[in-house]
C-alpha positions in Angstrom: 137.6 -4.6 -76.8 137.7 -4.1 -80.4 141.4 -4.6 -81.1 141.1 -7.4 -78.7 138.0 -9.1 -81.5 139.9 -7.8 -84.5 142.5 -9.5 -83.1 141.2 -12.6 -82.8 139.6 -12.6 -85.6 143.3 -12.1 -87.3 144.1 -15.2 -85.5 141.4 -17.2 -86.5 141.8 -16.3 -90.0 145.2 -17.4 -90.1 144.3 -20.0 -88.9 142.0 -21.1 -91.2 144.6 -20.6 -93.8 147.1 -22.8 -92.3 144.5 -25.8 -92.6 143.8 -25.0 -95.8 147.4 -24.9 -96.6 148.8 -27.8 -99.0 151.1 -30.7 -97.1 154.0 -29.3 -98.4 153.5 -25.8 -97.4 152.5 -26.7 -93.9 155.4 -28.9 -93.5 157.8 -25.6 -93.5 155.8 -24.0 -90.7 158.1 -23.7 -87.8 157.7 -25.9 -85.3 155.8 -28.6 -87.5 158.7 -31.2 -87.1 158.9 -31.2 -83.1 158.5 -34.6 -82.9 160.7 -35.8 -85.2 163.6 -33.4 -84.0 163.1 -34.9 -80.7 164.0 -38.5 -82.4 167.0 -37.1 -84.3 168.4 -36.0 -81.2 167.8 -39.0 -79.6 168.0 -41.4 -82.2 169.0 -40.2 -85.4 168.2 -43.3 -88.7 165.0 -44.6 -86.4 161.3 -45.2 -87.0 158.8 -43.9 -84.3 155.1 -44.7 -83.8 153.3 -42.4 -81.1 150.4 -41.1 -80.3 147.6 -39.9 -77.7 144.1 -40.4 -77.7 140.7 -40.8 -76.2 139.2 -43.8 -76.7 135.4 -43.9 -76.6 134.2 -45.9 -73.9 138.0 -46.9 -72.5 139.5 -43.3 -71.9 143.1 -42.5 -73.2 145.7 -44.0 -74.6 149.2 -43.1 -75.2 151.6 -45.2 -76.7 155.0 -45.1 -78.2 157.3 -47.3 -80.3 160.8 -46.8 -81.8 163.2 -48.7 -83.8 166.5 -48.3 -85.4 166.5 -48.4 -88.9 168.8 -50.9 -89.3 166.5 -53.0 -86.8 163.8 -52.9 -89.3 165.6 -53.6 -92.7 167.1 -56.4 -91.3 163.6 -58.1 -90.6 162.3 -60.4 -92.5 159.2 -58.1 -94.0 157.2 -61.0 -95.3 156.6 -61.8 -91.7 154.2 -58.8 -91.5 151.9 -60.0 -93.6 149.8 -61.7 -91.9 149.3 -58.7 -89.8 148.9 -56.7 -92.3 146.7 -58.8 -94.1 144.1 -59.0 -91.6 143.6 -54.8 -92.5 143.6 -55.5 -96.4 139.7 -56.4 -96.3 137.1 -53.5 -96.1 134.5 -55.6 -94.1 137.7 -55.7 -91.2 138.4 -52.0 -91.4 134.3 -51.0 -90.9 134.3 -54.1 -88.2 137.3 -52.2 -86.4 135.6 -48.7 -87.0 132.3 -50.2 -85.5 134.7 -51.5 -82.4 136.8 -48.5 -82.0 133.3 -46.4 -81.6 131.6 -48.9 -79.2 130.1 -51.9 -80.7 131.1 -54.7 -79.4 129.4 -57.6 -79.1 129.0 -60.1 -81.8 125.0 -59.2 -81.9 125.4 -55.7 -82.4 127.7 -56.4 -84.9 125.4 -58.6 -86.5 122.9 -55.9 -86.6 124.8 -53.9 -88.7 124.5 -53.6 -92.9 127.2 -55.0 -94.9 128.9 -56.7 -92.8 127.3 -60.5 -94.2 126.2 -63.3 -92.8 126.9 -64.6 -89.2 129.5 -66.8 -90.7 131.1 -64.0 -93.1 131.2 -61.7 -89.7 133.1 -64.6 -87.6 135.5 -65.3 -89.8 136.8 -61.8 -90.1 136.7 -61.4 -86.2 138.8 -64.7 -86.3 141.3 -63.0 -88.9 141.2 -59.5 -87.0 142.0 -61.5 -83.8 144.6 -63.8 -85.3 146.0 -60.7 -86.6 146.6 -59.0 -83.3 144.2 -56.5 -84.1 141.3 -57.6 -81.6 140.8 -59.4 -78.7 138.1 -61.0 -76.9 136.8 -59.4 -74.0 134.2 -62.1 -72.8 132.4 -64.7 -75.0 131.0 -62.7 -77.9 132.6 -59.2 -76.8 135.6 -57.4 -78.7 138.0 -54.6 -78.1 140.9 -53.1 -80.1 143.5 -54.1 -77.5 145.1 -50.6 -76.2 148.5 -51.4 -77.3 147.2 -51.8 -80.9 145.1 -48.3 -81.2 147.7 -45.9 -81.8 149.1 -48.4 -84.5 145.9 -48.9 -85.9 145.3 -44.8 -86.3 149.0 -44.7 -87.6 148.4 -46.9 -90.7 145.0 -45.5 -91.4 147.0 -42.1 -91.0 149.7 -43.2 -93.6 146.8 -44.1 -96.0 145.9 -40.6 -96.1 149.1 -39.1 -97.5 
């Protein structure tokens, strides 16, 4: 029994190291690029967007999206911007954070500090929706459609690094 805790405890600790490990450091672990290696083979000069998750109040949602690289330089990029542009507004990210964890009717929302006035909040639910980023469930209710929350986490992941 005690080989089996120091044991454990070994693992733990190394754990523990690995998260406190810099970016570049735990890029090298083996392994760490799974995903990526698994596009290469398939699809080597593409862009992938996946994930997995439990959403709160809606249950999972898995979602996947892949393009070849040549697909997306020869967009017009400008087009985004409207999509992106309903994100570029801090009042829209906490309005989506407030969604994402449950809140979802206009009232509740309302309820909430710093969000503004009635007006303020129903514009940036009309920019969020116009922007793909919401939709409305029944008069006054919201929800991230499920197609857009593994997007959504993606670009708030890619903030990060």
């Amino acid at each position: 029994m005690a080989d089996r805790l120091k044991d454990l405890e070994a693992r733990v600790a190394a754990l523990e190291e690995a998260a406190r490990a810099t970016p570049e450091a735990s890029t090298a672990a083996e392994g760490t690029f799974w995903a990526l290696e698994t596009l290469e083979q398939r699809s080597p000069d593409a862009v992938m967007v996946v994930g997995s998750v439990q959403v709160p109040d809606a249950g999972p949602t898995r979602w996947q999206y892949a393009l070849p690289l040549e697909t997306i330089v020869d967009r017009d990029w400008g087009s985004a911007a409207g999509v992106l542009d309903a994100l570029a507004n801090p009042v829209r990210l906490s309005l989506l954070k407030l969604i994402f964890d449950g809140v979802r009717s206009t009232a509740e929302l309302a309820g909430q500090e710093g969000l503004g006035t009635t007006g303020q909040l129903h514009h940036h639910l009309r920019a969020l929706i116009a922007g793909g980023w919401l939709h409305s469930t029944s008069r006054g209710h919201y929800e991230i459609p499920a197609d857009r929350v593994v997007p959504l986490l993606a670009i708030l992941t890619a903030t990060t690094s």
